[in-house]
N, C-alpha and C positions, 0 to 999 in steps of 0.2 A: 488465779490470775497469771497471764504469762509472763515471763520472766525476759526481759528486755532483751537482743538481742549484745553482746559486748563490744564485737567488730563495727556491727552500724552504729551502735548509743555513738561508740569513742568517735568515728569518723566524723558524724552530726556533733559532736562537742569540741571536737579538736579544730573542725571547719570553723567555731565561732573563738575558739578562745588560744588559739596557736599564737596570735600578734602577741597578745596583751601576754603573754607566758615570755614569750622572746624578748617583748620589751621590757619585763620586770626583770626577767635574766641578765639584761644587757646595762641595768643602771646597779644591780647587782655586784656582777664579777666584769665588769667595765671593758667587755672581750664580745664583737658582734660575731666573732667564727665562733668563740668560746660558747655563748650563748643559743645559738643556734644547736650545738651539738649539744648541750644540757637539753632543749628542749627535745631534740628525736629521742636522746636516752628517755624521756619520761614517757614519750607516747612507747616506746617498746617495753619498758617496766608495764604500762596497760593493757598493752598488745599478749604480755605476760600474767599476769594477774586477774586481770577481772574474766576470761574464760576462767578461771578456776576458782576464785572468792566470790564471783559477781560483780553489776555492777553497781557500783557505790551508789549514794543515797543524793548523793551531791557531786555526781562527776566533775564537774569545772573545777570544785574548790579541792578535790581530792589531784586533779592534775600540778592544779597551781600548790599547793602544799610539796609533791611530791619535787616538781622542779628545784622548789627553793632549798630542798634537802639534799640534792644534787650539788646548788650552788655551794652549800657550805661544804661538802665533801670538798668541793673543786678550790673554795676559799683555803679549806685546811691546809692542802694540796701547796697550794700556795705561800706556808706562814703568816698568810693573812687573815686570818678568822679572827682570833679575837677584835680586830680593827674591825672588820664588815659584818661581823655579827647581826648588829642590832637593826642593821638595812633589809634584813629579810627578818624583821619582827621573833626573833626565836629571845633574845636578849638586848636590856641595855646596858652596856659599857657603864662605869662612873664616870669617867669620862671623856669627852668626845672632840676627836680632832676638829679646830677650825675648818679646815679646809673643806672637810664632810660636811661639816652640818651647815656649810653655805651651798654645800652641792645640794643639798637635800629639801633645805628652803629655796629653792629655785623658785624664777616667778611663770613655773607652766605647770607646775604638779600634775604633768599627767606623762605616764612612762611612755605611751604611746607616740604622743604629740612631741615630747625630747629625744626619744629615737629619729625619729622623721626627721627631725631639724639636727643631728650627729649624722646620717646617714646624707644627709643633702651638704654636708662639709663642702667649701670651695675646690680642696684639694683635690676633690673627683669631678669629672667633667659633669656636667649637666646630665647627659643620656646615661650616664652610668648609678649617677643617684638618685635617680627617678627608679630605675631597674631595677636594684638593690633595695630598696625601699618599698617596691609595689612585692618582691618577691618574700619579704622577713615578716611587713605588718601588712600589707594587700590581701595574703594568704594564697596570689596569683604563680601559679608556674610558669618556668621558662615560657611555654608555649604560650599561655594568655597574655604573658607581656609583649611576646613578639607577634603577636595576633595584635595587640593594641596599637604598636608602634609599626607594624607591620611592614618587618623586618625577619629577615632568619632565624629561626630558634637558636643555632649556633651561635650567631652574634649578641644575641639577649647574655648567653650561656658565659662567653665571654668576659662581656661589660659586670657581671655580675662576680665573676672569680679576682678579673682584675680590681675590681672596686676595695672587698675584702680585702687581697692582700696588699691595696696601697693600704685601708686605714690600718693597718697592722703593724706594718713597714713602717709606717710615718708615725706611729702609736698616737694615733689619734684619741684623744679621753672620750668617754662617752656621755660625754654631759650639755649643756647648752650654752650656746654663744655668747657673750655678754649681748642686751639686748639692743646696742646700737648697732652690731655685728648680725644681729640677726634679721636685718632686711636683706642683707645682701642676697641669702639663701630661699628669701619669701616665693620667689620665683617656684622655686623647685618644691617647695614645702606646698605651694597652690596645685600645681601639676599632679604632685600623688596622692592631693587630699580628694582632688577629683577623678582621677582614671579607678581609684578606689571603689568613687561612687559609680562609675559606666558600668565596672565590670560586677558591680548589684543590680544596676537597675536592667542591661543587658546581658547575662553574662556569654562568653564567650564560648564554653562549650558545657556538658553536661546536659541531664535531663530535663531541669529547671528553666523556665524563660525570665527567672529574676532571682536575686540572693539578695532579700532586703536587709539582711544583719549587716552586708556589707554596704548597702546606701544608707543606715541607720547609725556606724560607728562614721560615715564619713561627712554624715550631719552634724554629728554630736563634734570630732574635730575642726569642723567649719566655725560652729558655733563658738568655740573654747577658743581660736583662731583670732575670730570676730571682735572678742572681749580682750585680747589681750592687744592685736593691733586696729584700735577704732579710728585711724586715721586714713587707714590704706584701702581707699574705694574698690582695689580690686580683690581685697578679699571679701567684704562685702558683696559683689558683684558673684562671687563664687557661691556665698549661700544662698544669697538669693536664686538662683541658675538650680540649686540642688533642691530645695526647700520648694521651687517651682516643679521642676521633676515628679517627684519625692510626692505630690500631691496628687498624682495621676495614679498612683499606686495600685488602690481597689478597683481601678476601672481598667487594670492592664490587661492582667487575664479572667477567664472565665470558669464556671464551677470544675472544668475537667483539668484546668491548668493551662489551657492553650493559649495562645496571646490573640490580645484584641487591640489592633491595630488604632491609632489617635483619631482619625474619622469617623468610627466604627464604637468608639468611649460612649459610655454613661456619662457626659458630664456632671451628672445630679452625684455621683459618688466621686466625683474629686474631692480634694478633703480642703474646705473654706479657710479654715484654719492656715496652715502651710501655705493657701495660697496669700493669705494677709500677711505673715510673716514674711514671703519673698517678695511682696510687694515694698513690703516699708525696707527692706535689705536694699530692694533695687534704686527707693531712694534716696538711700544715701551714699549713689554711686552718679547721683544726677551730676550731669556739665561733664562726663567723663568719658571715655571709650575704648577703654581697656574690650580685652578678648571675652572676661568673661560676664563684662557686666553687657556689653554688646549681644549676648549669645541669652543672658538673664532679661534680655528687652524684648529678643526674639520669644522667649518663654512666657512672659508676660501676656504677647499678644494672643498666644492660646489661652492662656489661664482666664482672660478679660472677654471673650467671646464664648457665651451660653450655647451656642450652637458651632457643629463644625462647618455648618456654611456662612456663619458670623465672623469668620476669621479672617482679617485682615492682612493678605495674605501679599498684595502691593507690598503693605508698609514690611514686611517679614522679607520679600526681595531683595527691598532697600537695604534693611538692616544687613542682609548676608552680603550686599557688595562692600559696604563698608569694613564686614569683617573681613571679607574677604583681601582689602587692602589692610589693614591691624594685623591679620593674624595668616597670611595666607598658608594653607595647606589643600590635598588632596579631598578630605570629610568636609570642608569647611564647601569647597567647589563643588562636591555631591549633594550636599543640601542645597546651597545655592537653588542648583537644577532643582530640585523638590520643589525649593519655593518659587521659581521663573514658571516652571510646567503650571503649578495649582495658580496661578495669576492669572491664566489663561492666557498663555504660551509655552503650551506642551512639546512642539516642535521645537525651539528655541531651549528649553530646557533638555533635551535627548540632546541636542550639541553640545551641550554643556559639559553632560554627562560621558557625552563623547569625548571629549578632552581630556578626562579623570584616568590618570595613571594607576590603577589599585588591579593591578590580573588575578591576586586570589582573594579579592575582598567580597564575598557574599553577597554584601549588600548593592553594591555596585551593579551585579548583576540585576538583581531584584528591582533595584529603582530601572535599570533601563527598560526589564519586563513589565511595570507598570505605565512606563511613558510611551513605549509600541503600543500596547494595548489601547491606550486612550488615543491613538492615532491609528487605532484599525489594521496595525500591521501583527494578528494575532499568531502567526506561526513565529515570528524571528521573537514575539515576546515568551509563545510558552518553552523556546528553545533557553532563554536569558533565565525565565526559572527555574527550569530542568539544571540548569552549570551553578544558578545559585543552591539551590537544594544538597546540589555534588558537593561544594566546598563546604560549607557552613558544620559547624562540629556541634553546634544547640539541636537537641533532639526537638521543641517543642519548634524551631524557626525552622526546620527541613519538613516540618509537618505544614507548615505555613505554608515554605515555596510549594512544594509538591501541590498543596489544594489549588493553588493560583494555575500550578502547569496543566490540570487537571481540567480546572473550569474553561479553559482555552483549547480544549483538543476539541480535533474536528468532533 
């Protein structure tokens, strides 16, 4: 049998388990710079070892072991060990400070979800704790954040250095808000629980045209979200929207991996389940019209239509002009056009799209390459594939544009 390879194993392991290593570092040795660098030293300890031990029998737990043996090094370091001992499970104390063991009984027990809501602290502006937080637990780089936000990488680079050393400066604790404190942040704690999920369900660049580990941790934080604030429709509005997604899954791509486009789905392999689950989510966001439960209606109306020519595609218009006054942005105006074109006002949708500020967005291209086309103006469309193809950095969606610029040449 062949013997795994250790550089790919660790890549594939670290891809899934880097957050959850950084976030047990960080309620650990209570240091987000600190923490981060405990975790690189661990993947270079691997990067070290397993070409010459192999690799382990249980990679994830042999990383996460190895980190927290780091921590206490770095605890020792500190005079602190005997105190934080017993937080990375190696000992417990006889006995144990107040102060601790109400940090530790927190009402989120999950390292991940307390990270998110410490990193989303007021004392950083909004875009900088979004950044910071898609970049520690997202597992997103510089570059996919500013693809997301679609912004300069140096300016991602930035907001992300700055962010650090304010909570640093400011010695920010790394622990959770008290929980009247903690709507103020919900905002921001909604934003990266979802860019989380985009950059699984599409990701930005790479071989792959989906990373479901990452729509799969950013379900499971929706969900944990859900349960601890049940009053706040727009968090519900958020699972629902993902749990709607999140149901198309099997019908995304196809045996080679390539993407299959939402009119082009097996509807029969949506998964029923997920889609009941964001149904009852979406009502109990009824009477309401928040961004995401508005966007979880739109989703709805694919999920509720058997066929792609059953799709209510009026009512989906509708819904995006409203969002489009709730929430406006540039994505929100390129759907829009999606859904004005498939209403049957394809012209009137290429206006739309005409209006959309985005010059190195992909997709932007590709939607106007589809809306020429259904208007017979096929050379200016296969030219909008051709520049979408150029920019796009996903190997399976430059396969896509190219087939489109393909089918359109003389």
């Amino acid at each position: 049998m062949t013997s795994p390879d250790p550089h790919r194993t660790l890549a594939a392991v670290w891809r899934l388990e880097s957050a959850r290593i950084v976030a047990t570092l960080a309620r650990t040795v209570r240091d987000i710079g600190l923490a981060e660098e405990l975790a690189q030293d661990t993947m270079v300890i691997a990067l070290e070892r397993w070409p010459v031990d192999g690799v382990p029998d249980h990679p994830a737990s042999w990383l996460m072991a190895t980190a927290k043996h780091r921590a206490i090094d770095a605890l020792r370091r500190q005079s602190t060990y005997q105190q934080k001992l017993h937080e990375v499970g190696r000992a417990t104390p006889p006995s144990v400070d107040p102060d601790i063991a109400a940090g530790l009984d927190d009402y989120v027990g999950d390292d991940l979800l307390r990270l998110i809501f410490t990193t989303c602290h007021p004392v950083l502006p909004p875009e900088a704790r979004v950044a910071l937080t898609l970049r520690l637990l997202g597992g997103l780089s510089t570059d996919q954040i500013a693809r997301a936000y679609l912004v300069p990488e140096a300016t991602i680079g930035k907001r992300i250095t700055r962010a650090k050393r304010t909570l640093a400066e400011r010695r920010i604790p790394i622990e959770l808000p008290p929980p009247a404190e903690a709507s103020d942040r919900l905002a921001s704690v909604l934003e990266v629980i979802y860019l989380i999920f985009n950059e699984g369900y599409a990701a930005t660049a790479g071989d792959d045209w989906m990373r479901p580990a990452l729509c799969n941790e950013a379900l499971r934080l929706g969900r944990l979200l859900a349960g601890l604030a049940p009053a706040e429709p727009e968090v519900h509005g958020l699972v629902a929207l993902m749990e709607l997604q999140a149901s198309r899954t099997a019908a995304r791509t196809a045996a080679d991996g390539s993407p299959i486009l939402l009119q082009d789905q097996d509807r029969r392999r949506w998964d029923r389940l997920l889609i009941r689950r964001g149904l009852a989510a979406l009502a109990r966001t009824e009477g309401t019209f928040g961004p995401y439960a508005l966007q979880a209606a739109i989703a709805a109306c694919h999920a509720r239509a058997a066929r792609a020519e059953d799709t209510d595609w009026t009512h989906i218009a509708e819904l995006y002009d409203l969002l489009a006054h709730v929430s406006p942005s540039p994505i929100v105006e390129l759907n829009r056009a999606v859904a004005v074109a498939n209403a049957g006002r394809p012209a009137e949708g290429l206006a739309i799209a005409g209006g959309v500020d985005l010059p190195q967005y992909a997709l932007l291209s590709a939607v106007r390459g589809d809306l020429l086309a259904r208007l017979g103006r096929d050379g200016e469309a296969r030219q909008e594939f051709e520049r979408a193809a150029a920019m796009t950095r996903n190997a399976r969606e430059r396969q896509l544009f190219t087939a489109r610029a393909q089918e359109l040449s003389p």
